[in-house]
Each structure stands twice: as structure tokens, then as C-alpha cells.
KETOR-709175 format. One record per residue: x, y, z of N, C-alpha, C in turn; residue in three letters. Coordinates in pm, whole numbers, padded with zeros to 5 digits, always signed. Layout:
XYZXYZXYZALA...
end
This chain:
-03529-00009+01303-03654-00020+01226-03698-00165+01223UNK-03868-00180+01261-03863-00338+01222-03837-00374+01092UNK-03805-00493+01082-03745-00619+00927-03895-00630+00914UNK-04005-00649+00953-04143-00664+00943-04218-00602+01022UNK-04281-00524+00949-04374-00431+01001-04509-00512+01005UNK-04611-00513+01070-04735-00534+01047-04831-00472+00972UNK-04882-00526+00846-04917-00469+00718-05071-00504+00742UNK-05162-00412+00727-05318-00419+00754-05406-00303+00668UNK-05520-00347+00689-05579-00258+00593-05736-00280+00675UNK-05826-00196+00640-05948-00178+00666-06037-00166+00536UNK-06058-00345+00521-06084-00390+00392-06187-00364+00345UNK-06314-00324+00398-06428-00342+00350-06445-00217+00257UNK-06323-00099+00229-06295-00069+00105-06262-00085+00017UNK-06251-00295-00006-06198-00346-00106-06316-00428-00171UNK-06397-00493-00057-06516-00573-00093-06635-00535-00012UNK-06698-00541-00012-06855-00595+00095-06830-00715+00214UNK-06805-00823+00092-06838-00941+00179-06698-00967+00190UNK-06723-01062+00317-06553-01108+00418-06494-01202+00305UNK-06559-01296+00176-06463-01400+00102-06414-01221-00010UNK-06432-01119-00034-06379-01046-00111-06255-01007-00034UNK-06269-00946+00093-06197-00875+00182-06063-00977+00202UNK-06117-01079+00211-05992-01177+00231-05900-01201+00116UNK-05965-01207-00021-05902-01146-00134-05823-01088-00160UNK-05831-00951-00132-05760-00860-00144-05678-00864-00015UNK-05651-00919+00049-05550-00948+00166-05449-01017+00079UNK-05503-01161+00005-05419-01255-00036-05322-01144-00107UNK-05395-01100-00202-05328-01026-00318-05202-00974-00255UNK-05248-00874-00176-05132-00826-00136-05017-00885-00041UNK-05045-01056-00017-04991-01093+00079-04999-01087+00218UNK-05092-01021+00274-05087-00954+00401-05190-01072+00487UNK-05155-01111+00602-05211-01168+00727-05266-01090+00886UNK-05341-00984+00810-05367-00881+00941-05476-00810+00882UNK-05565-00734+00912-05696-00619+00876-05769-00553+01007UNK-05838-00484+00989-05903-00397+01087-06050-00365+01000UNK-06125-00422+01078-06240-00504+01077-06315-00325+01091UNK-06431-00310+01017-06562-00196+01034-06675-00215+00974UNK-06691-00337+00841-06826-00348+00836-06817-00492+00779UNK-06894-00589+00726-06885-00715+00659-07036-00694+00583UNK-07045-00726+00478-07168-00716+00409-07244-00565+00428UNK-07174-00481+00472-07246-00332+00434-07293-00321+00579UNK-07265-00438+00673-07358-00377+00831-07190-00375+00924UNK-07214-00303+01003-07120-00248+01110-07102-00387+01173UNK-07010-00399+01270-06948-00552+01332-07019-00539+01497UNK-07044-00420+01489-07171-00424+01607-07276-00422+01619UNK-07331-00465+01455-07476-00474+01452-07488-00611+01388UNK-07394-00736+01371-07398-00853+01342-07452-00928+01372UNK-07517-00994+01334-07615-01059+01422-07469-01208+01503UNK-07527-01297+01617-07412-01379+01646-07415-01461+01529UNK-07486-01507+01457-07452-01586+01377-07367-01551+01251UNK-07378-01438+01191-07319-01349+01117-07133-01322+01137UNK-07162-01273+01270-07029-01267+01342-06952-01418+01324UNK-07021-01539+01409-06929-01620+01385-06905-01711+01244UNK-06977-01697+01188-06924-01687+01047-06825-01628+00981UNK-06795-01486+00995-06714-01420+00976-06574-01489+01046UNK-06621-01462+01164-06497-01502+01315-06387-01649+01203UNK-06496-01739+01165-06481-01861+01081-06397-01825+00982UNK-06452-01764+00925-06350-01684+00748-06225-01693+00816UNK-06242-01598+00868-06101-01487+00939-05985-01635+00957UNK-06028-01710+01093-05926-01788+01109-05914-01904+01017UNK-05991-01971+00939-05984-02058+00836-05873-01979+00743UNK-05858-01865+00744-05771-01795+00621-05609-01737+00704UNK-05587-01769+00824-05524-01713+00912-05499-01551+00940UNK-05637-01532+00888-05621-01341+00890-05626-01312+01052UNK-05528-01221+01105-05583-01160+01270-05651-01054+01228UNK-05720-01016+01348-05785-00888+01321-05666-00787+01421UNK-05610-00666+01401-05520-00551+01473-05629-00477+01544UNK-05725-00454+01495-05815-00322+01560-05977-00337+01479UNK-06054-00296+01614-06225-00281+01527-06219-00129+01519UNK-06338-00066+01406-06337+00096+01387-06508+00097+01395UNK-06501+00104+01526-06591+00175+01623-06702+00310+01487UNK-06813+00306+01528-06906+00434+01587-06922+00554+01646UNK-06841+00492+01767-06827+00577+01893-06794+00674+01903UNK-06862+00816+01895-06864+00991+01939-06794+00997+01741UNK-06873+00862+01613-06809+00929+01488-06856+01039+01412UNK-06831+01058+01310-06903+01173+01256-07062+01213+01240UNK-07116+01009+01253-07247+01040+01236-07370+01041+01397UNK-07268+01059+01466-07299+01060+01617-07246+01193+01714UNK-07278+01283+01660-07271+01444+01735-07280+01405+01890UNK-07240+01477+01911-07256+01515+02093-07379+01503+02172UNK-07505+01555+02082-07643+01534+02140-07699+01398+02107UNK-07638+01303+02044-07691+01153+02010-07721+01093+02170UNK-07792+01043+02187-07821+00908+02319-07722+00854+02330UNK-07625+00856+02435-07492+00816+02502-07515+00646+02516UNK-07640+00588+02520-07637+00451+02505-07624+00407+02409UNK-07666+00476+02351-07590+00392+02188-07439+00374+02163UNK-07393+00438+02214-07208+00388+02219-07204+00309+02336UNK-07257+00320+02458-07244+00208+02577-07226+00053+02484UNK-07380+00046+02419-07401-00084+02382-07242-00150+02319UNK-07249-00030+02189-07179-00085+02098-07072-00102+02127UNK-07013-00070+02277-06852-00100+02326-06903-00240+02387UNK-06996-00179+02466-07001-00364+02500-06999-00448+02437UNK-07081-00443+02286-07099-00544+02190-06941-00578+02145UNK-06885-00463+02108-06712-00453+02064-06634-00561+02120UNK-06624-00470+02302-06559-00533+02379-06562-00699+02374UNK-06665-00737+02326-06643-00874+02356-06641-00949+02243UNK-06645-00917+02101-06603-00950+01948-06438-00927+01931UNK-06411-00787+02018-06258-00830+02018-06162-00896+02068UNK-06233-00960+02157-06174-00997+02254-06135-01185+02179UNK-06266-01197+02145-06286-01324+02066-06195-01340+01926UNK-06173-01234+01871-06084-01161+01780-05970-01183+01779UNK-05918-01180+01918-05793-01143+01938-05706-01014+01956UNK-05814-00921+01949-05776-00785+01977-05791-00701+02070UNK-05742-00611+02102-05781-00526+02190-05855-00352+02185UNK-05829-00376+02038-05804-00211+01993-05990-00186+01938UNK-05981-00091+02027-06118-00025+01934-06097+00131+01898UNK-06099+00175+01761-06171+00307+01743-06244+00408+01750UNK-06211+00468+01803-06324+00605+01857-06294+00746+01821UNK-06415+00814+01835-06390+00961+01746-06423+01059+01906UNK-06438+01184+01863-06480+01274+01971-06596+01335+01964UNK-06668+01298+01925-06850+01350+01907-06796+01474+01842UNK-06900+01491+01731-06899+01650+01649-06974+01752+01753UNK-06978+01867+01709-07064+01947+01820-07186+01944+01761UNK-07272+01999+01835-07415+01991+01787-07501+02136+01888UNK-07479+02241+01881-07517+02369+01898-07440+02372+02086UNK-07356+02304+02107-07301+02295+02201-07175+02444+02262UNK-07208+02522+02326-07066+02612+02327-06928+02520+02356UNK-06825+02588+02314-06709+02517+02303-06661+02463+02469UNK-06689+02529+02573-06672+02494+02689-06765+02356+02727UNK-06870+02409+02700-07021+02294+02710-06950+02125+02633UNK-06924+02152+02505-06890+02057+02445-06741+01979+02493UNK-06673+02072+02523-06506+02033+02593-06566+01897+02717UNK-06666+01975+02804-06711+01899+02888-06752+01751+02886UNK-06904+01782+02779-06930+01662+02722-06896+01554+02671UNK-06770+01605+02594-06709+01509+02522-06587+01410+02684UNK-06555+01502+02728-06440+01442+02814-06529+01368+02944UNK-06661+01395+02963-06755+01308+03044-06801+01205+02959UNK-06853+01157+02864-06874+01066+02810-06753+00984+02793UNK-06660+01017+02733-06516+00949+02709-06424+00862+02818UNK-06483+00938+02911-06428+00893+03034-06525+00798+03105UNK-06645+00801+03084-06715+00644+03136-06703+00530+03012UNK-06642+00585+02878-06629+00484+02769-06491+00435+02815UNK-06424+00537+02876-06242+00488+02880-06275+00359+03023UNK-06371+00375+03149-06385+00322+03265-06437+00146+03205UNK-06508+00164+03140-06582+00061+03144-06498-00020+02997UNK-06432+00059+02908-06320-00040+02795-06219-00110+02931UNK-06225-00048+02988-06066-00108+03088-06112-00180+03179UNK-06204-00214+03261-06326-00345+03259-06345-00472+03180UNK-06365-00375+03046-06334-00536+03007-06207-00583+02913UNK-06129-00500+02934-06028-00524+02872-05981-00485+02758UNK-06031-00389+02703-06004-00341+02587-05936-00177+02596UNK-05910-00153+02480-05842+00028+02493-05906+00064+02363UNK-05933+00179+02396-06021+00278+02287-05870+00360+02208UNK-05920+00351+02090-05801+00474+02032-05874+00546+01998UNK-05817+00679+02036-05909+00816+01964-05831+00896+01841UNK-05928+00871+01712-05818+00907+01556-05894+01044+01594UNK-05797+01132+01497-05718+01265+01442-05838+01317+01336UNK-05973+01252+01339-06105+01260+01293-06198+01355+01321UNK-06319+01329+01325-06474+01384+01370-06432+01395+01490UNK-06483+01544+01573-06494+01550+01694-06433+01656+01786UNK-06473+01668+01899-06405+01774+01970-06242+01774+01956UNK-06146+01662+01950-05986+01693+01988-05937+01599+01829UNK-06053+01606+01818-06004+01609+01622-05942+01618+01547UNK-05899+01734+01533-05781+01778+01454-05699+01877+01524UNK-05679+01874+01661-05564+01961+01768-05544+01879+01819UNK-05406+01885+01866-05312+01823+01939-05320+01852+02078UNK-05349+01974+02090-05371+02032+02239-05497+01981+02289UNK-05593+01986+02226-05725+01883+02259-05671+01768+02262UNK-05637+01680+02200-05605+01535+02199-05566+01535+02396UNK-05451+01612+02393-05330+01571+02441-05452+01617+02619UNK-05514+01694+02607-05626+01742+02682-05738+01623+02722UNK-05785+01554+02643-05844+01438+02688-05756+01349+02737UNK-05650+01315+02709-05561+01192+02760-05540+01218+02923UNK-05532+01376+02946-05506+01451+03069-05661+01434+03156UNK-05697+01491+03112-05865+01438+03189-05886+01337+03231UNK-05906+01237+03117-05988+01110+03113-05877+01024+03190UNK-05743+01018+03175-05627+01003+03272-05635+00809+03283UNK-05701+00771+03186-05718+00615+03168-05626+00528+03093UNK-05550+00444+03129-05442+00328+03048-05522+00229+02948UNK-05655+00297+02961-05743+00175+02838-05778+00329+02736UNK-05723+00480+02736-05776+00582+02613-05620+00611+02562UNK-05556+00552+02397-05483+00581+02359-05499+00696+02253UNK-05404+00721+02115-05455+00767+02064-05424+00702+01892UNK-05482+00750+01766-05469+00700+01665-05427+00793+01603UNK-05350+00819+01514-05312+00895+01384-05311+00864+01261UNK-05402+00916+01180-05426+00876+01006-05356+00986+00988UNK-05269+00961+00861-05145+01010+00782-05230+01140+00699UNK-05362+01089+00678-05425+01184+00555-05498+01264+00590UNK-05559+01233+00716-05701+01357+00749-05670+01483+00774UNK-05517+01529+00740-05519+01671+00832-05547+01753+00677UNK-05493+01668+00569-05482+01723+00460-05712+01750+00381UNK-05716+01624+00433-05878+01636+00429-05921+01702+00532UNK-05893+01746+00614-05972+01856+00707-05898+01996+00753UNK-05829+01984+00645-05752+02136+00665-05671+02153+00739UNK-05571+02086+00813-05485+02099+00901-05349+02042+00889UNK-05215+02058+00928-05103+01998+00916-05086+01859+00962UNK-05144+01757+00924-05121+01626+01007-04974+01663+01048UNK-04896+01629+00993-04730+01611+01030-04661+01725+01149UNK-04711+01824+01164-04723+01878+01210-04801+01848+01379UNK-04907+01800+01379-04971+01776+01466-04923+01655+01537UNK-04902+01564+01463-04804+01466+01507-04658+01482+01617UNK-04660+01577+01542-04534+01608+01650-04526+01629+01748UNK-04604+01662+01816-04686+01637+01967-04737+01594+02022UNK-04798+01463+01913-04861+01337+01986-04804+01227+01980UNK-04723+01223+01898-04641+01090+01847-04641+01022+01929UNK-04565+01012+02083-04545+00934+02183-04656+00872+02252UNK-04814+00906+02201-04896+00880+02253-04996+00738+02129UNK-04932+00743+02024-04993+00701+01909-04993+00557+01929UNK-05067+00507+01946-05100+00302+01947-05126+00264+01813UNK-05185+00313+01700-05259+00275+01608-05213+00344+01524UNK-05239+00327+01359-05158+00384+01258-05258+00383+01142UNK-05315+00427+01059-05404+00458+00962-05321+00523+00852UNK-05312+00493+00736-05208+00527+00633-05379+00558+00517UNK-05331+00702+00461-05380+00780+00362-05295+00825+00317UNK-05321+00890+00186-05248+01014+00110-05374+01073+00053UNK-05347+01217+00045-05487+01313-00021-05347+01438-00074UNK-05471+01539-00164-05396+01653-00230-05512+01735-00208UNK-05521+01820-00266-05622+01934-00283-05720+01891-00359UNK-05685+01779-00449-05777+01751-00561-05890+01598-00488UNK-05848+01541-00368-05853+01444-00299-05757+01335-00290UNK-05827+01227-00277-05764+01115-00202-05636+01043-00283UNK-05557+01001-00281-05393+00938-00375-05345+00795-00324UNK-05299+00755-00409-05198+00643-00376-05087+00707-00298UNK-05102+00639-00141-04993+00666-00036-04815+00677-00132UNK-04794+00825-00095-04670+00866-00125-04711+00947-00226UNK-04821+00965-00303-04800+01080-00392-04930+01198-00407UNK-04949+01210-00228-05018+01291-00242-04926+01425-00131UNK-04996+01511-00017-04933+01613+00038-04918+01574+00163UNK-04904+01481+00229-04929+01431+00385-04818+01403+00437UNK-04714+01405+00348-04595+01380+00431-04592+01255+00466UNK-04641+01176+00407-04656+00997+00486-04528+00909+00556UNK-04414+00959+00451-04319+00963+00497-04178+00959+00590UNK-04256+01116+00591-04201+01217+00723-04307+01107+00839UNK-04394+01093+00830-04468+01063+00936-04437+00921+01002UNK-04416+00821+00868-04360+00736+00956-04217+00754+01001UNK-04089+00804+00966-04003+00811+01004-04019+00899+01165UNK-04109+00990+01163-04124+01034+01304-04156+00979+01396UNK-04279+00868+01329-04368+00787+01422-04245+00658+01479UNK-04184+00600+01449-04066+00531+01465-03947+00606+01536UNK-03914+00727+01494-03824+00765+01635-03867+00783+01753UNK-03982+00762+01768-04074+00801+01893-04120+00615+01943UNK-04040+00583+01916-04070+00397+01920-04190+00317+01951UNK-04238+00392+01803-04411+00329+01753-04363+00133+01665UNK-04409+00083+01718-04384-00063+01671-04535-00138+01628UNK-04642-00073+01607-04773-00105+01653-04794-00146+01444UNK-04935-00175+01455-04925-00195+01303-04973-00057+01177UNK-04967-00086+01094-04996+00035+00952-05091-00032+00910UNK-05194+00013+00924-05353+00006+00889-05416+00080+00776UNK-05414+00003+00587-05416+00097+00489-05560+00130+00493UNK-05595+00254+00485-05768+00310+00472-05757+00428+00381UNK-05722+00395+00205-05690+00476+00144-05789+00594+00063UNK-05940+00553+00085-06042+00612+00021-06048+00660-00054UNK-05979+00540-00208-05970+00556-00353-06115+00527-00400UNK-06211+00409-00340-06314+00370-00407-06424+00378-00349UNK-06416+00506-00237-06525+00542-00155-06516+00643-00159UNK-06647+00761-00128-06637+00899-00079-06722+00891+00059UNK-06573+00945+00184-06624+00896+00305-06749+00992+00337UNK-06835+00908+00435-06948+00951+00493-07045+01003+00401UNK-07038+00950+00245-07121+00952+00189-07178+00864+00094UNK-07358+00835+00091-07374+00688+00031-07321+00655-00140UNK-07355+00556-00155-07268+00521-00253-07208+00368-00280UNK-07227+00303-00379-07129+00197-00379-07012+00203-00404UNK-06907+00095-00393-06779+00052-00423-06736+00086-00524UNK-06639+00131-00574-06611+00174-00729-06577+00023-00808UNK-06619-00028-00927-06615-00162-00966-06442-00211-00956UNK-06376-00107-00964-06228-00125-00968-06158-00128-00788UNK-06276-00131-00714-06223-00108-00565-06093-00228-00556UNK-06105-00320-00529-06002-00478-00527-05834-00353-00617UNK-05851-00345-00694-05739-00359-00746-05670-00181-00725UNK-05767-00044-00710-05709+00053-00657-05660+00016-00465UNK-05728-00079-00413-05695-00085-00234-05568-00197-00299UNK-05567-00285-00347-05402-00353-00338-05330-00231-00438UNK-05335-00194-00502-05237-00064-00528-05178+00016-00479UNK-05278+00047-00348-05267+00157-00272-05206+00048-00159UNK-05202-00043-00098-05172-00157-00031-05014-00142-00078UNK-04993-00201-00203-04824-00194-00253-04741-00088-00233UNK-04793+00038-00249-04735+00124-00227-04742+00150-00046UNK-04819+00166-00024-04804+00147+00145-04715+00089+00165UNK-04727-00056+00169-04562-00114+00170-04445-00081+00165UNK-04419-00001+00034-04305-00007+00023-04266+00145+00117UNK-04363+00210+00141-04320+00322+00197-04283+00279+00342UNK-04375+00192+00434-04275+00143+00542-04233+00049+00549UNK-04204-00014+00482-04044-00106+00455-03955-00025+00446UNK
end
């Protein structure tokens, strides 16, 4: 087991702005995050000056960035959306992470959108596969989370695009919590992808919703102890959605800072 794990979070569920986000890093001690919006706009719609400002924060505070969380085929981008609009935004990606220090970008599998299931199987694994051609161009690798989208929440889909698209730049991601938010056995599903997993997203949810990691139904656990016999070394990325309700508008809950380092501590101690 590592003596140090790489401890991260996808902060902008803690603050808005990058001097909050960095905050709640201190708090919890942590020198790592995974970057998706700064001031309420996406990191691919930054303007350059915006960006290197940020870019500024980041290393003035010695934060790395582990991974950006992409747009690309997400919940709010169905299958029939204009395929250039994810072109751009990998390109835009590709080269913020790179500056970053990262390699990792996030990606979903387009929702369907009156598509038959064959039609859509298609779509999704043709688009994915000129996103997987052109990330490995410029150097980057797409992870595809356990989210929105055609291979979503199956393993046999997942494991089905990796087979298709057949690219060393399309890994995959696993969040601990979404199977429990979308009706399915994460831990379970895991068990068949594990060996494929680059990226790590830590939740806990119940029936009632979202929990402080370890005391909800996800097995978080079980999951990292699986994800580690399968010799996952990559980092734990907390995205606990105590002070948000995802994909819907809304501000920050005034207590966000102190439920994300809560949920941060306990993360911790679960993989330590």
C-alpha cells in the first residue's frame, strides 16, 4: 500500500474563486486538485488571461493540478450536440494541461438523445475515437467516468469502448458513489474494470443522498482495497456533493469550505 497516497479534490465544490479553493486545500493539508470551473466558468471557457492567473495561484501556492473534468459527451451534451464543441474544448484542454502539468482529462459518453441503442453504441464509439486520436496527438489521455452516457454505468460497455476505440490515450475513471446515485452496484462494476482505472473520484451516497465518504452505501472501502489489489497507484480525487445538487442550478451551500474539508478528512483516513 502506498505510505502516501495522493490526496485531491475537485474544489470548486468548496469555493467559486481559485484564493477559496486553495483554502480549503490548505485546511486539509493537501498539495494536489482537479481543476472544472474557477469563478463559476468552465477552464475551457477562460479567457488566457483568466487562465494564467489562475495557472499563477496554483503554482505560487504549490498546488499541482492531477486531472481537468472535461464537458466532453457530459450530461449536458447528449449525442445529438455539434461534435465541435468537444473538438474545441479538448484542444483548448489539451493545451491548459499540458501547461498544468497534467495529462488527464475527463470525459463522459454522450446521453442518448432519441438515438436506437445500436445507432447510439455507434455514435458514441465514432466520436470517442476521433477524441481518443487527436488527445494522443497532443499528448494527453481522456478518462471515461462511470457517469452520463452510453458505457455509463456497465462495465461491458466501458470495457466495449476501450475494445473499439483500441487507443493508449482512452483510459477509464471510477467514482466510488455514482452507482449508488444512478442505481447500479458501483463495487460490483468495478470488478471488471479495475485493471483499467487511471483516475479515482471518491463519493459516498445512501438512498437519502449524498454522505461523508464511509458512511454512506458504496462500499468506498471495499473499493479502494480492490482498486489497490489491482495495482491502482494513481491519485483519490474528493467530489463529495455535500454543498451542491449535481447538474442542477444553484449556489454553494454557505457551509460548503467546511462540509468539503470534512468530507476531505474522512476521505483520508479511509485511504490511509
Amino acid at each position: 500500500m502506498p505510505s502516501d497516497p495522493v490526496l485531491a479534490g475537485i474544489t470548486d465544490e468548496a469555493a467559486y474563486d481559485i484564493g477559496g479553493q486553495l483554502s480549503a486545500l490548505r485546511a486539509l493539508g493537501w498539495r494536489a486538485m482537479e481543476l472544472r470551473s474557477v469563478d463559476q466558468i468552465a477552464i475551457a471557457d477562460l479567457t488566457d488571461e483568466g487562465f494564467a492567473t489562475m495557472a499563477a495561484a496554483l503554482s505560487d501556492s504549490g498546488v499541482r493540478v492531477v486531472c481537468l473534468a472535461s464537458r466532453i459527451g457530459g450530461w449536458a451534451r447528449p449525442v445529438s450536440t455539434d461534435f465541435r464543441d468537444d473538438l474545441r474544448e479538448l484542444d483548448v484542454l489539451a493545451a491548459r494541461a499540458r501547461s498544468l502539468g497534467t495529462r488527464y482529462l475527463r470525459i463522459m459518453s454522450y446521453p442518448n438523445a432519441g438515438l436506437s441503442d445500436s445507432g447510439w453504441r455507434a455514435e458514441v464509439i465514432a466520436r470517442i475515437t476521433v477524441l481518443a486520436e487527436r488527445a494522443e496527438r497532443h499528448g494527453v489521455t481522456l478518462l471515461h467516468e462511470n457517469c452520463s452516457g452510453w458505457a455509463g454505468t456497465s462495465a461491458e460497455r466501458m470495457l466495449d469502448l476501450l475494445d473499439e476505440v483500441a487507443s493508449p490515450a482512452l483510459k477509464l475513471l471510477f467514482d466510488t458513489g455514482n452507482g449508488v446515485a444512478h442505481g447500479y452496484d458501483g463495487f460490483d462494476l468495478l470488478t471488471d474494470i479495475a485493471r483499467h482505472v487511471e483516475h479515482v473520484h471518491i463519493k459516498d451516497a445512501d438512498e437519502h443522498g449524498f454522505t461523508i465518504p464511509g458512511e454512506g452505501t458504496a462500499r468506498v472501502v471495499d473499493c479502494v482495497k480492490l482498486l489497490r489489489a489491482n495495482g491502482y497507484g494513481g491519485a483519490w480525487s474528493l467530489e463529495p456533493h455535500l454543498s451542491i445538487k449535481p447538474h442542477e442550478p444553484g449556489a454553494l451551500a454557505p457551509d460548503a469550505v467546511s462540509r468539503f474539508v470534512s468530507a476531505g478528512r474522512a476521505m483520508a483516513r479511509l485511504v490511509r
